[in-house]
DSSP file (Angstrom, degrees, kcal/mol; ACC not computed):
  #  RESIDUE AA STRUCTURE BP1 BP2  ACC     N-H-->O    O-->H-N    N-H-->O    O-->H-N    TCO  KAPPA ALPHA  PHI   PSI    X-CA   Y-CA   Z-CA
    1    1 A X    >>        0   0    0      0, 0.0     3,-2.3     0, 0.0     4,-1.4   0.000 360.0 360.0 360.0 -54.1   34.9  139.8   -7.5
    2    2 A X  T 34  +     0   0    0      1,-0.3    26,-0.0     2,-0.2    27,-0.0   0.727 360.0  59.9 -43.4 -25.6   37.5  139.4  -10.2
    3    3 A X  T 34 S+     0   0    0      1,-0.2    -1,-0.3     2,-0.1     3,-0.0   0.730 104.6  56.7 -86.6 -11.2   38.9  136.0   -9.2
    4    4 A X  T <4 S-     0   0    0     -3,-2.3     5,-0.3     1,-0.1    -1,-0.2   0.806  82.9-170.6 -85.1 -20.3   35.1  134.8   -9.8
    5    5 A X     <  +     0   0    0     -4,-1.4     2,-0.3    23,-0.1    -1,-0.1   0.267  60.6  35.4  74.2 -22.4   35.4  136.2  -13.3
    6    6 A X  S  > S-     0   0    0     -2,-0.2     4,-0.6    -5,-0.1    21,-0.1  -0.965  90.8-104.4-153.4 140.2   31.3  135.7  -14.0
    7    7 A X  H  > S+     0   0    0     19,-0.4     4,-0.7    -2,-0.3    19,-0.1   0.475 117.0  76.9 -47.5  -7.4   28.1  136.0  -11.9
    8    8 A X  H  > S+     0   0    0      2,-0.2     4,-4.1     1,-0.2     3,-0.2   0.909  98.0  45.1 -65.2 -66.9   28.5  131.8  -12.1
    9    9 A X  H  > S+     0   0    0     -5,-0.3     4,-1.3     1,-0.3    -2,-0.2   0.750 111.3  48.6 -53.0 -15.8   31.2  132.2   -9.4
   10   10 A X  H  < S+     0   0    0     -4,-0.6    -1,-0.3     2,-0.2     4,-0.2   0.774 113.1  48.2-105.3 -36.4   29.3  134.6   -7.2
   11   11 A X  H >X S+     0   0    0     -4,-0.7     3,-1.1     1,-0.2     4,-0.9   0.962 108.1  54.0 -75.7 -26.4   26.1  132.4   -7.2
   12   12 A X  H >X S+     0   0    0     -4,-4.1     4,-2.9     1,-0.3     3,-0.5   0.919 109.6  48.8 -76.5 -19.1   28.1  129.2   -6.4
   13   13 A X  H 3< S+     0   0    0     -4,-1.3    -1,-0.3     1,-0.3    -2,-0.2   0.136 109.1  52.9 -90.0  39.4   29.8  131.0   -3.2
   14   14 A X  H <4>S+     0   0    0     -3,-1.1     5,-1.2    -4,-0.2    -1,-0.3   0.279 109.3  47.3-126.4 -13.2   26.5  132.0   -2.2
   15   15 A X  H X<5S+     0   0    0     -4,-0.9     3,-3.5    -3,-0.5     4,-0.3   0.874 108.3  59.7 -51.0 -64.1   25.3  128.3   -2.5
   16   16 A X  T 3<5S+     0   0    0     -4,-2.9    -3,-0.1     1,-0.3    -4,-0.1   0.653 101.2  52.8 -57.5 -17.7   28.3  127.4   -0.6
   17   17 A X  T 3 5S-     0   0    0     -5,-0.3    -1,-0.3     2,-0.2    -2,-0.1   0.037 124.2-101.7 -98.2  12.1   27.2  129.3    2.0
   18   18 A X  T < 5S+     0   0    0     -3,-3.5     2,-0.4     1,-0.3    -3,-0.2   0.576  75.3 132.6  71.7  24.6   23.9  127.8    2.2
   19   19 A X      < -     0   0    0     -5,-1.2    -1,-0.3    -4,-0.3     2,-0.2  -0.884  35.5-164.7-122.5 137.6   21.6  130.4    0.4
   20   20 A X        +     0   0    0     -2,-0.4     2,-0.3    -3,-0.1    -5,-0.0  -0.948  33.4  88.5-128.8 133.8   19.3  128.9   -2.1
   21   21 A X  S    S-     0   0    0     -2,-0.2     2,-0.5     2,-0.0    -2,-0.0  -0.897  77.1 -73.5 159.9-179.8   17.5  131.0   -4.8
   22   22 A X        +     0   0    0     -2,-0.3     2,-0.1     0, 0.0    -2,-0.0  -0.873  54.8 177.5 -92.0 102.2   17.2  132.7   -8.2
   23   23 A X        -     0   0    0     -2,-0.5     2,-0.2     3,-0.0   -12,-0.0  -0.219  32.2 -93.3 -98.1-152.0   19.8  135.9   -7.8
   24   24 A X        -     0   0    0     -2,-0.1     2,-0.4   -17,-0.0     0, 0.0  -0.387  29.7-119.6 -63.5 161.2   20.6  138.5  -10.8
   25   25 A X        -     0   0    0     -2,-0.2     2,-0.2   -15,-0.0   -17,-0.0  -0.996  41.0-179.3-127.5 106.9   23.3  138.0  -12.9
   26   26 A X        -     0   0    0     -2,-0.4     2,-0.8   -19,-0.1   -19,-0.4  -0.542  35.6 -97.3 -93.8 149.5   25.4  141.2  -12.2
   27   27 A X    >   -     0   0    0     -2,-0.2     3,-1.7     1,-0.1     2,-0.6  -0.723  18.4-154.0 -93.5 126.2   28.9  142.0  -14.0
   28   28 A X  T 3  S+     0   0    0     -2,-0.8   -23,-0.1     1,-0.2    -1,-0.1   0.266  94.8  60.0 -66.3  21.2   32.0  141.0  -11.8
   29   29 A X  T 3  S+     0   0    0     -2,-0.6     2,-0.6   -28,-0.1    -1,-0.2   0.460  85.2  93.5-133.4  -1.6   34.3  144.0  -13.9
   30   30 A X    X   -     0   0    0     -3,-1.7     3,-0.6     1,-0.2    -4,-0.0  -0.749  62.7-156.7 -98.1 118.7   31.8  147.0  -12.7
   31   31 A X  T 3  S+     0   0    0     -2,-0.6    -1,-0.2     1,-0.2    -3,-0.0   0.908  97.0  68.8 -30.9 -52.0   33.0  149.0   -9.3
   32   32 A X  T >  S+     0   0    0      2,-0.2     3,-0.7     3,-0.1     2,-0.6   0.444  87.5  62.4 -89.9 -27.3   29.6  149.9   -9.0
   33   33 A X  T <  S+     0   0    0     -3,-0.6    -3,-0.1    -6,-0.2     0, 0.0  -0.968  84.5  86.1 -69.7 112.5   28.5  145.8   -8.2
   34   34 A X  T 3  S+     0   0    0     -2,-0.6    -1,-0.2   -33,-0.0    -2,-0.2  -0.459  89.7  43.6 -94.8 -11.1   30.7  146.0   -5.0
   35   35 A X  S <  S+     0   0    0     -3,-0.7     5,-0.2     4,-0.0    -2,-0.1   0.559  85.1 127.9-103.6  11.4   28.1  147.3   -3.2
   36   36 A X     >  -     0   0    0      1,-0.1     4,-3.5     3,-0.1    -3,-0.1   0.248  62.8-127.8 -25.7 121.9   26.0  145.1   -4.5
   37   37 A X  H  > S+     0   0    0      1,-0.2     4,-0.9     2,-0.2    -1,-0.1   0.718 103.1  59.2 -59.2  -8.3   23.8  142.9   -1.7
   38   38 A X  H  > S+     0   0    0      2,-0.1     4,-1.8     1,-0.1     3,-0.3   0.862 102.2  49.5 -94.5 -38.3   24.5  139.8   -2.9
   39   39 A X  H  > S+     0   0    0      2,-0.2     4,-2.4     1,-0.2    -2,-0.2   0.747  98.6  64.9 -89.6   6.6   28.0  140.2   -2.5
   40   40 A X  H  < S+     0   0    0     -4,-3.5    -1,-0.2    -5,-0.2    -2,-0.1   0.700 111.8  48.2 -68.9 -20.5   27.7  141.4    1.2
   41   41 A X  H  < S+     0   0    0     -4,-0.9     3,-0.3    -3,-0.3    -2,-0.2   0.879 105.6  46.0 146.0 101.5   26.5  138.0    1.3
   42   42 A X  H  < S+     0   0    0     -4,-1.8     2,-0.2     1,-0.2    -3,-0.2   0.809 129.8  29.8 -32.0 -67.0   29.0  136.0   -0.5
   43   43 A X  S  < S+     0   0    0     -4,-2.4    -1,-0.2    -5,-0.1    -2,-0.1  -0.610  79.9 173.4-123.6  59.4   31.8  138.0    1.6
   44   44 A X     >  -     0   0    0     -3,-0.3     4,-0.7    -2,-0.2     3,-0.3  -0.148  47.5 -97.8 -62.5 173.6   30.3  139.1    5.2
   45   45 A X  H >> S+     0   0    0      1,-0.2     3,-2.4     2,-0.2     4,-2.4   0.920 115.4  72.3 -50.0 -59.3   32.6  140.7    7.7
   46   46 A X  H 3> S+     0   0    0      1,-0.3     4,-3.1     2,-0.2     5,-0.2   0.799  96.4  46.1 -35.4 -48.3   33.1  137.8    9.3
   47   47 A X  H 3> S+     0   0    0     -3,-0.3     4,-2.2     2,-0.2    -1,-0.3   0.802 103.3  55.4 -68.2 -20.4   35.0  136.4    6.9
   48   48 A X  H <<>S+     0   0    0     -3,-2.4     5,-2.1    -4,-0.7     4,-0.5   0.930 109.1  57.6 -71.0 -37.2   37.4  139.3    6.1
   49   49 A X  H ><5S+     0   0    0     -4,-2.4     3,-1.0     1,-0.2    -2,-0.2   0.924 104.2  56.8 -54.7 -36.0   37.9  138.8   10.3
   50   50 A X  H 3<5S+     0   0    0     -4,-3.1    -1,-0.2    -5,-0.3    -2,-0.2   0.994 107.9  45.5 -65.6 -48.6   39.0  134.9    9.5
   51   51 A X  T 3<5S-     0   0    0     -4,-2.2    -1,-0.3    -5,-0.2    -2,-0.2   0.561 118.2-109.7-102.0  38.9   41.4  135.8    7.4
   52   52 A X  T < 5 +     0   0    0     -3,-1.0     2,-0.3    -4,-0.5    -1,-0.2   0.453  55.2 151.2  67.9  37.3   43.0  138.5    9.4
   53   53 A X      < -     0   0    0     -5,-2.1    -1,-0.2     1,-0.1    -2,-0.1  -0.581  51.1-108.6 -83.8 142.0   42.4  141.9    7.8
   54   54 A X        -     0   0    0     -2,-0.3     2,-0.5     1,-0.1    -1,-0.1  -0.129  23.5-127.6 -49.3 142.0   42.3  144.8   10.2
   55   55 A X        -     0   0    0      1,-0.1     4,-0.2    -3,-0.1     3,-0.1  -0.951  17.2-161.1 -92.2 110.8   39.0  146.2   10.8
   56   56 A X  S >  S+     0   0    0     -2,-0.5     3,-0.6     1,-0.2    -1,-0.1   0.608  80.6  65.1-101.1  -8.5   39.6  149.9   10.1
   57   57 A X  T 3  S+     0   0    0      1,-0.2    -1,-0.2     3,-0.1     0, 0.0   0.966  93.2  62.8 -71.0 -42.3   36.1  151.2   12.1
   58   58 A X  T 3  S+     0   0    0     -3,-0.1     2,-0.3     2,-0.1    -1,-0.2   0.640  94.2  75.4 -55.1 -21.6   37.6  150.0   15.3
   59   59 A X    <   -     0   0    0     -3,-0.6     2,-0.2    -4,-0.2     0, 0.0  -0.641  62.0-162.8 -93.1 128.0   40.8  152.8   14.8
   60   60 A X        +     0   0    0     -2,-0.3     2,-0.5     5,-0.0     6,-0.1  -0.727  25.4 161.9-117.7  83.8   40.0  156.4   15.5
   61   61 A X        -     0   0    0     -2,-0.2     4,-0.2     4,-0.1     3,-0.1  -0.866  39.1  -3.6-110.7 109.9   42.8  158.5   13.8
   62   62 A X  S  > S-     0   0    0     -2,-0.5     4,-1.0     1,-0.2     3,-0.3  -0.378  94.6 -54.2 108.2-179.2   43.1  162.2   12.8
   63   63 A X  H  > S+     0   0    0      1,-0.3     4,-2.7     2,-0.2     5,-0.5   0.785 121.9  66.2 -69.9 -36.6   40.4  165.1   13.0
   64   64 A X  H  > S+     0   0    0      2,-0.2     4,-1.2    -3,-0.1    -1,-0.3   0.951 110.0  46.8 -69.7 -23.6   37.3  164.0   11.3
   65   65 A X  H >4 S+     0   0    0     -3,-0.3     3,-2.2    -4,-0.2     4,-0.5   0.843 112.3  50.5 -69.2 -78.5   37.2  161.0   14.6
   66   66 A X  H >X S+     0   0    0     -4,-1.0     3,-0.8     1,-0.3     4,-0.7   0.733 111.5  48.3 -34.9 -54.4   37.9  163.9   17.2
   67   67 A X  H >X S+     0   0    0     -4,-2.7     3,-1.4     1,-0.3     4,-1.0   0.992 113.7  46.1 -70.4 -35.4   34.9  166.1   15.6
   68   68 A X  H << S+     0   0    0     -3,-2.2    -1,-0.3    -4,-1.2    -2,-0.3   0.716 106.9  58.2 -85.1  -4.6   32.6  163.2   15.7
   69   69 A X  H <4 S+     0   0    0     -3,-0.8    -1,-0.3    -4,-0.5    -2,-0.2   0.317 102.7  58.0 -57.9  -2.6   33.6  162.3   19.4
   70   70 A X  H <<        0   0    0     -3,-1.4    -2,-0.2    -4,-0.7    -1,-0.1   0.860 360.0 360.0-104.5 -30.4   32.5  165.7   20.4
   71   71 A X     <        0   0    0     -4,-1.0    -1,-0.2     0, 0.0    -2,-0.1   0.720 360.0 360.0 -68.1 360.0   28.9  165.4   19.2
């Protein structure tokens, strides 16, 4: 979100990505815009997969997985 600096940048990668429309203009400097819908997607999973960050659901580590295997 930062490297777009402006809602400009987040509507042109959501062009680039073949979505056409009139979005909000949200601020790129609030936490609270990350879970924003536009930028799930801007940045879908898939792309975090291309460029080869670990998928952390896939990992079941420590007690809070073990109690939720049990239910």
């Amino acid at each position: 979100m930062r490297e777009w600096k402006s809602w400009n940048g987040l509507h042109r990668a959501l062009r680039q990505r073949g979505l056409r429309g009139d979005y909000q203009k949200i601020s790129m400097y609030r936490w609270r815009n990350s879970a924003s819908p536009l930028l799930s997607l801007a940045l879908p999973n898939n792309w975090f997969r291309e460029i080869g960050l670990l998928d952390l659901t896939k990992y079941s580590v420590g007690i809070v997985s073990q109690f939720y295997e049990r239910r």
